[in-house]
C-alpha positions as CSV (number, residue, x, y, z in Angstrom):
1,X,44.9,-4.0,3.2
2,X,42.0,-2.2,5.1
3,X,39.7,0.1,3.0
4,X,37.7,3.3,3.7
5,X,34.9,1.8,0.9
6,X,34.7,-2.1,0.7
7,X,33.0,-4.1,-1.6
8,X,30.4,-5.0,0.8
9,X,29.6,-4.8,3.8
10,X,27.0,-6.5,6.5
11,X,23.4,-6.2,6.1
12,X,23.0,-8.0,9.4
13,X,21.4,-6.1,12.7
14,X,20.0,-7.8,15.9
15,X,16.9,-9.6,13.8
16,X,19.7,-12.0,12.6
17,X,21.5,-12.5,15.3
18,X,18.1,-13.4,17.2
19,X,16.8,-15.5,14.2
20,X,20.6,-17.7,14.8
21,X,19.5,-17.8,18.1
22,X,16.2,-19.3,18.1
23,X,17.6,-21.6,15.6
24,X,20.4,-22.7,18.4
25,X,17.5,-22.8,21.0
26,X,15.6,-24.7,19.1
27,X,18.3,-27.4,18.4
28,X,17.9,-28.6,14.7
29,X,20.1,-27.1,12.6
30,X,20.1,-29.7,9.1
31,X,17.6,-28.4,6.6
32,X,13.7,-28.0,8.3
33,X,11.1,-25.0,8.4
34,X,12.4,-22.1,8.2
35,X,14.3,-23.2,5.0
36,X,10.5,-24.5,3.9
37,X,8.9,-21.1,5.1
38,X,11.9,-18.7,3.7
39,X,11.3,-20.4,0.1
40,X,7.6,-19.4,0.1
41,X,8.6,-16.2,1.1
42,X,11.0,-15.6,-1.9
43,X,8.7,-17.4,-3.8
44,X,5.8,-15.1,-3.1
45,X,8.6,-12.0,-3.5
46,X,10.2,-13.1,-6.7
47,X,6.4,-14.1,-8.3
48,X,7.3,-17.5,-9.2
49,X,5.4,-20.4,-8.0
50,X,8.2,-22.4,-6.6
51,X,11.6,-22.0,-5.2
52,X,14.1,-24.3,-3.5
53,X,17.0,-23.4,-1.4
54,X,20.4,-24.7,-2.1
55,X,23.7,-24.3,-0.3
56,X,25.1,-21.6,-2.9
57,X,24.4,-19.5,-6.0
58,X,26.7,-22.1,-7.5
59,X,24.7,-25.1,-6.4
60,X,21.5,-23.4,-7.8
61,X,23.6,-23.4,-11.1
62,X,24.3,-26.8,-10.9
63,X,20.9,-27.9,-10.1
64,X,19.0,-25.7,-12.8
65,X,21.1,-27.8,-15.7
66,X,21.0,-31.3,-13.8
67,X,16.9,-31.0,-13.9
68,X,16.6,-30.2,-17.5
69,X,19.0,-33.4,-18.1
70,X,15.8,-35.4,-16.2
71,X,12.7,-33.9,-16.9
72,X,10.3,-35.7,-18.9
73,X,8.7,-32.9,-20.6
74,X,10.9,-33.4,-24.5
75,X,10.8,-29.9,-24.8
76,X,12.5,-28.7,-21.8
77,X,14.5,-31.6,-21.8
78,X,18.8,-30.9,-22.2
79,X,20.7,-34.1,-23.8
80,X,24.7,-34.2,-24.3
81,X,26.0,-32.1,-27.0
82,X,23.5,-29.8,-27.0
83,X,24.5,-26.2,-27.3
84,X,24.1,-23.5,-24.7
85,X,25.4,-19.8,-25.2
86,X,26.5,-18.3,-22.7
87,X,28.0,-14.9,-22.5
88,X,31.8,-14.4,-22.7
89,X,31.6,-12.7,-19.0
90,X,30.1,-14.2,-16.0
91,X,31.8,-16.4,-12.9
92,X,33.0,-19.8,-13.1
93,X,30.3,-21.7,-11.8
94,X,27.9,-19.9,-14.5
95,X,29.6,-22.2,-17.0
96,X,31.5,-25.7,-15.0
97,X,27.8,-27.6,-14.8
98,X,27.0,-26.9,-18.5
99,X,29.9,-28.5,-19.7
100,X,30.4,-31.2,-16.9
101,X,26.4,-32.3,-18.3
102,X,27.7,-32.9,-21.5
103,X,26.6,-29.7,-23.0
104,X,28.6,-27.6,-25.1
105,X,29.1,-24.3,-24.0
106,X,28.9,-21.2,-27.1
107,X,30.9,-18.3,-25.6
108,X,29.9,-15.1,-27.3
109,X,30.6,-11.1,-26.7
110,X,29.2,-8.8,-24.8
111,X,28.1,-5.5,-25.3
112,X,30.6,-2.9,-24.2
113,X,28.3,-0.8,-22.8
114,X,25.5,-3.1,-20.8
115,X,27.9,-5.7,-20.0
116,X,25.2,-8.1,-20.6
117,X,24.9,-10.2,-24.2
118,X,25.9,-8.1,-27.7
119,X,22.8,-8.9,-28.7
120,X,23.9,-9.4,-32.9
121,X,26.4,-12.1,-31.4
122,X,24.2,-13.8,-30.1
123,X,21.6,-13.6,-32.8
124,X,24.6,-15.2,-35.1
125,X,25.5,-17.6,-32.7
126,X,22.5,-19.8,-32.9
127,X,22.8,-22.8,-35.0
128,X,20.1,-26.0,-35.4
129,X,22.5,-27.6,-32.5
130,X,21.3,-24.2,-30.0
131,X,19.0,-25.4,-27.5
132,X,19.3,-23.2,-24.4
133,X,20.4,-19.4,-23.5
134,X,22.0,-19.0,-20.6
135,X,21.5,-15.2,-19.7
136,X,23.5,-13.8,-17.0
137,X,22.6,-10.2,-15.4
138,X,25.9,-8.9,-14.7
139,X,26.1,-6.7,-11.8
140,X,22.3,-6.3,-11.0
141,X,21.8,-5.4,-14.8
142,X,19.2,-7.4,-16.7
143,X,19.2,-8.7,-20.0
144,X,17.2,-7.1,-23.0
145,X,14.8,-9.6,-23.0
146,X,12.5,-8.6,-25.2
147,X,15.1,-8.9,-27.7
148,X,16.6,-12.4,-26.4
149,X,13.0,-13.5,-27.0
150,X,12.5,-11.5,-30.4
151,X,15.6,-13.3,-31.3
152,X,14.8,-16.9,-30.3
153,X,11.3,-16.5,-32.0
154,X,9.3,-19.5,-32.6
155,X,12.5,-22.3,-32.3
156,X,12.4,-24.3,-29.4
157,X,15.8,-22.7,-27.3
158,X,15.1,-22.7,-23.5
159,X,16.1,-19.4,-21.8
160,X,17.8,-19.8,-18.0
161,X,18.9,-17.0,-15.9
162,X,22.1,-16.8,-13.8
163,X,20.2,-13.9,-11.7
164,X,22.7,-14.6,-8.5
165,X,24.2,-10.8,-8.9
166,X,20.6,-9.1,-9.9
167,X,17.7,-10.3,-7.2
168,X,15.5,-7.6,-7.3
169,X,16.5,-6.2,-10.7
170,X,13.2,-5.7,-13.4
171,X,12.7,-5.7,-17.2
172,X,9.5,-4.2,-18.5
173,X,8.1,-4.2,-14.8
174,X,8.9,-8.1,-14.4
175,X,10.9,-9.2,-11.9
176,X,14.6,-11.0,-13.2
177,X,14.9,-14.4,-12.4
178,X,11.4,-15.1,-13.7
179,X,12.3,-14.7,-17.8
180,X,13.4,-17.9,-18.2
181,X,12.3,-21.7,-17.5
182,X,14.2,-21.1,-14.2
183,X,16.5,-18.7,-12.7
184,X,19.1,-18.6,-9.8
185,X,19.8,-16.3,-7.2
186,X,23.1,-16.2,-4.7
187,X,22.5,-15.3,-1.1
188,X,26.5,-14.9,0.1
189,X,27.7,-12.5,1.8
190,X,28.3,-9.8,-0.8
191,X,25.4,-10.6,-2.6
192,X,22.2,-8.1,-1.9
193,X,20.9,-10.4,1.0
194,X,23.2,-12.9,3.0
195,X,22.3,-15.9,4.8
196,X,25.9,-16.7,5.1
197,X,26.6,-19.1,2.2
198,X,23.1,-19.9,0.2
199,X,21.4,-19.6,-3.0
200,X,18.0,-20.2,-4.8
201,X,16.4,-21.8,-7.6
202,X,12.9,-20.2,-8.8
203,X,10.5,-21.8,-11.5
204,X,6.8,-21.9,-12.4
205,X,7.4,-25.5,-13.3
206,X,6.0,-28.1,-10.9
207,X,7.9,-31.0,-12.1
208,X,11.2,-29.4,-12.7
209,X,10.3,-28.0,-8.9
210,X,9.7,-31.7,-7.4
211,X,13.1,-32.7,-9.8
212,X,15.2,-29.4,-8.1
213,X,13.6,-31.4,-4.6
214,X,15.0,-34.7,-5.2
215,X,18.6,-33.6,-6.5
216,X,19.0,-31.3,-3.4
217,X,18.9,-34.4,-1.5
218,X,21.3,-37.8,-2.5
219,X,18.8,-37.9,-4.9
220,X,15.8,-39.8,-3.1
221,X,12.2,-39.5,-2.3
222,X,12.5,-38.1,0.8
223,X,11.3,-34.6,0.5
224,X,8.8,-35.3,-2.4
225,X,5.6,-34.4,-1.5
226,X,3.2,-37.9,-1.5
227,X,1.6,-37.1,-5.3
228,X,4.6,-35.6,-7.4
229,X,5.8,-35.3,-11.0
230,X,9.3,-37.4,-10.3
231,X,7.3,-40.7,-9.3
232,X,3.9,-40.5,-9.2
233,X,2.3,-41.8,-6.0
234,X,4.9,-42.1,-2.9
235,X,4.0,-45.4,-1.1
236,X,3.1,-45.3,2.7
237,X,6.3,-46.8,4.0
238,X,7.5,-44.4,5.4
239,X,11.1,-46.1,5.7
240,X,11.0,-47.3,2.6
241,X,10.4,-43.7,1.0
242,X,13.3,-42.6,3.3
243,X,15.8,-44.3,1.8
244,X,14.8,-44.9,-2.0
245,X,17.0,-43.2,-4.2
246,X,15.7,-42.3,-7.9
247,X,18.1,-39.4,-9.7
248,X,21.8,-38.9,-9.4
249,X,21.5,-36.8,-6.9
250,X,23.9,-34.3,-4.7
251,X,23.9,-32.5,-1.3
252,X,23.5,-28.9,-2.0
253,X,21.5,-28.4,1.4
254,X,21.7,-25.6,3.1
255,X,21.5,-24.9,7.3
256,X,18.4,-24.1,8.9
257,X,20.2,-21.3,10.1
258,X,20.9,-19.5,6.7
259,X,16.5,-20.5,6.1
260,X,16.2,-18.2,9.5
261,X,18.7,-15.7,8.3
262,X,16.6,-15.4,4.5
263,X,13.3,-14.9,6.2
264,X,14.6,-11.6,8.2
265,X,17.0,-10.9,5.4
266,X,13.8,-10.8,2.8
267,X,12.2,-8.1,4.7
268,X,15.2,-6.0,4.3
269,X,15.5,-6.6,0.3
270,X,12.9,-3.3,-1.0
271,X,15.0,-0.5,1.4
272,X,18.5,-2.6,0.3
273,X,17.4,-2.3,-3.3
274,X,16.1,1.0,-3.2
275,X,19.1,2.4,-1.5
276,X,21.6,0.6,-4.1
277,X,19.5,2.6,-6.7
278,X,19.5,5.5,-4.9
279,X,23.4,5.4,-4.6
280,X,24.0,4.6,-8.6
281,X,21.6,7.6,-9.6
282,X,24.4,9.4,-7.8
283,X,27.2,7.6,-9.6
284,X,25.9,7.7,-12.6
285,X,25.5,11.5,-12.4
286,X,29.2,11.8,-11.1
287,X,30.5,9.3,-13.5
288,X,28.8,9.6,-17.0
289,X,30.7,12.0,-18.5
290,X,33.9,10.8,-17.4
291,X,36.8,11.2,-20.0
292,X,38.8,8.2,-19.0
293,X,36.1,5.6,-17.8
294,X,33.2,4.4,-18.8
295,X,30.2,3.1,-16.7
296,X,27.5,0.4,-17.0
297,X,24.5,1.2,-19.2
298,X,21.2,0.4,-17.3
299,X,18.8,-2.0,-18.9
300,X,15.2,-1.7,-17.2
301,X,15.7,-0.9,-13.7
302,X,19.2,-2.7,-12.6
303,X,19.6,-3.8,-9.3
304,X,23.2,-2.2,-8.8
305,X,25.4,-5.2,-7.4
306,X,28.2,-3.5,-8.0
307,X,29.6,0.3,-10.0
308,X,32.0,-1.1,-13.5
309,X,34.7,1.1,-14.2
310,X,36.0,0.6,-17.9
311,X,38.7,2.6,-18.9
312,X,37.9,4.1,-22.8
313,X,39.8,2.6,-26.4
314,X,42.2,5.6,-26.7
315,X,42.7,6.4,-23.1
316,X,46.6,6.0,-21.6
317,X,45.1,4.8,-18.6
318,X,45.9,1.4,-17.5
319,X,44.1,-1.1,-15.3
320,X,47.0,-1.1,-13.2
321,X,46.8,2.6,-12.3
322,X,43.5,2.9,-12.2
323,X,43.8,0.5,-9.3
324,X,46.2,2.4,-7.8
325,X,44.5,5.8,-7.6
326,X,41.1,3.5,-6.4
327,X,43.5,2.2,-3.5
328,X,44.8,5.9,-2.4
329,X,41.6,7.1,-2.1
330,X,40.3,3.5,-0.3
331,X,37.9,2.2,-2.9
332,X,38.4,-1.5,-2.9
333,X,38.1,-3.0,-6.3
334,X,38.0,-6.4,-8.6
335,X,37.8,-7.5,-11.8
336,X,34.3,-7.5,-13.5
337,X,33.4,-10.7,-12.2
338,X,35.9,-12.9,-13.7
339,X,37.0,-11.4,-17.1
340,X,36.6,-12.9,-20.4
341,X,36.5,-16.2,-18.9
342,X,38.1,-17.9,-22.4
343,X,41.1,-16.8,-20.9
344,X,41.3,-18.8,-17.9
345,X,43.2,-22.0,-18.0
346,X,40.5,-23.9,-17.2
347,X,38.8,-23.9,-20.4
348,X,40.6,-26.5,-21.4
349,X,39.0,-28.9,-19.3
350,X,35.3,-27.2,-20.6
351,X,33.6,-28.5,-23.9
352,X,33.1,-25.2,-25.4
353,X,33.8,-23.0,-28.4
354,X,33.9,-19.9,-29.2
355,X,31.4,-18.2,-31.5
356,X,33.0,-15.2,-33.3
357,X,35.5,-12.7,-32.3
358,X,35.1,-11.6,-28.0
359,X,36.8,-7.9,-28.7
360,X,34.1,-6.3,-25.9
361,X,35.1,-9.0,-23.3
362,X,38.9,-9.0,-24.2
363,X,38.4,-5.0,-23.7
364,X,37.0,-5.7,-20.1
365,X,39.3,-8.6,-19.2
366,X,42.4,-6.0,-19.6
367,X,40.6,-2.8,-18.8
368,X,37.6,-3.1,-16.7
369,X,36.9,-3.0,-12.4
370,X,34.3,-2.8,-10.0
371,X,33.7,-1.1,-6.9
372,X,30.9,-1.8,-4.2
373,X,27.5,-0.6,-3.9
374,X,25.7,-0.9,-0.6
375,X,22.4,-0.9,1.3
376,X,23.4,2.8,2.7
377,X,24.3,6.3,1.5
378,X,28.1,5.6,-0.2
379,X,28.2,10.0,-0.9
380,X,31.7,10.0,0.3
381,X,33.0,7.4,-1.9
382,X,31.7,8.5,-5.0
383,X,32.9,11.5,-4.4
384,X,36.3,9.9,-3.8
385,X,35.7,8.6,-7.2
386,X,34.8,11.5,-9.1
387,X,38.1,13.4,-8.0
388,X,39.9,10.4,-9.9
């Protein structure tokens, strides 16, 4: 089906087209400098000190919970059976590399209104066993966390972000992504920059950094620079270092091409923001007050991934023809990410449980859609939507 209003929609022009095409000129197209320069770049953007490029927002996952499995520092360090709580919405690769590291995942509610963690749930959820949060910013909207870290106080509980739907969002004038030990960013195609397929780890952390490095790779020493955290002092053999392997590595890599794509993409990322903002102060003043639907509360300044659509407790309206009148009038539309993700099948292959009662995510498994935002003017399409 073709729609008037898509969920997204390129945010390519001829810069990267031209930045493929030097990459094709130039001949190398495995992992090399533009990757290296487009991670200082989002480095320097994001404020962190580091950040390493992976082949997906999903591989960034992956990689943030397989370095704190082999850090040395005993305080960041994750070991089986360790609890992490997680929110009861997010995607599926959010949750898969907890629980395929031997962690136990803590699915608790969210808040019907933010979409992000019901902040008492998770207070209750913590037990002696807790030893990360796994904050995810649904949509663009960050996570109270103020309160996350009121609530964590002075126990040793890590805090990770799954940022890949917020880059650009801010708390308290502080960038999301940069809350927790590490956070992750997705770069796909519907995401608010694309470099095809692509994603991104950012820490302050030099050995976790040289640790993210190493697992990129098979694991070997390869791309460690000569002093680092993982072995100490790289020898001079230089075919010896090429081929020594030293963590349980994968090959999350991504194309110099998508490195080339980020760098032109990057200087895109403050008018693509500000326009997604611009567009939800517009929905927000269509949509507010809306009898039968109920929209995402903003925490800090969100980033606007995406408009939610909840239909209200009371309301006849079902999902199913609240799809339909978004269809007649062309609004493309989803689920909010994937539901309450306790309901998919698949959590019976996860090492989880559940902590308490999931009534908000239930409410937005069965009730709740998104629609796109974009990098332009959308005027038409929420005033499709405000006819609803």
């Amino acid at each position: 089906m073709s729609y008037r209003f898509p969920l997204a929609t390129t945010t390519w022009d001829e810069a990267e087209y031209e930045a493929l095409q030097r990459v094709i000129a130039a001949g190398t197209f495995t992992m090399g400098r533009a990757v290296h320069e487009f991670e200082n770049r989002f480095a320097d953007w994001q404020g962190s000190r580091y950040s390493v490029m992976v082949n997906s927002g999903s591989s960034a996952n992956l990689l943030m919970i397989a370095a704190l499995m082999f850090t040395g520092n005993e305080k960041l360090r994750l070991k089986a059976g360790d609890e992490v709580i997680v929110p009861a919405v997010s995607w599926a690769t959010t949750y898969y590399p907890v629980s395929q590291y031997g962690l136990k995942l803590k699915f608790v509610d969210i808040d019907i209104e933010t979409l992000n963690f019901d902040l008492e749930s998770l207070r209750n959820a913590i037990t002696d066993r807790t030893r990360a949060v796994l904050a995810v910013n649904l949509l663009g909207n960050p996570n109270d966390f103020s309160s996350i870290m009121e609530i964590i106080g002075r126990r040793n509980i890590l805090v990770l972000e799954d940022n890949c739907e917020a880059m650009g969002a801010k708390f308290e004038g502080r960038r999301s992504g940069s809350f927790g030990v590490m956070g992750t960013f997705s770069t796909f195609f519907s995401h608010h920059i694309s470099t095809m397929e692509g994603g991104l780890i950012a820490t302050d952390d030099e050995e976790l950094y040289h640790i993210l490095l190493s697992l990129r790779a098979h694991g070997w020493t390869r791309n460690l620079p000569k002093h680092n955290l993982v072995t100490g002092t790289k020898s001079d053999d230089d075919f010896d270092e090429s081929f020594k392997f030293v963590l349980p590595g994968y090959n999350v890599r991504p194309l110099e091409m998508s490195g080339a794509l980020g760098i032109e993409q990057l200087k895109k990322l403050p008018s693509i923001i500000s326009a997604r903002r611009d567009n939800a102060a517009l929905f927000c003043e269509v949509m507010s007050e809306h009898p039968d639907l109920m929209i995402q509360k903003e925490i800090g300044e969100s980033s606007w991934f995406g408009f939610s659509l909840v239909i209200r407790g009371g309301s006849d309206l079902t999902r199913k023809a609240l799809v339909e009148r978004l269809n007649n009038v062309g609004l493309e539309s989803r689920p909010i990410v994937a539901g309450n993700f306790t309901r998919n099948p698949v959590i019976n292959h996860l090492y989880s449980e559940i902590a308490g009662e999931l009534v908000n995510a239930d409410h937005v498994h069965n009730y709740g859609v998104f629609i796109g935002n974009h990098h332009y003017e959308i005027r038409d399409a929420i005033s499709a939507l405000g006819a609803l």
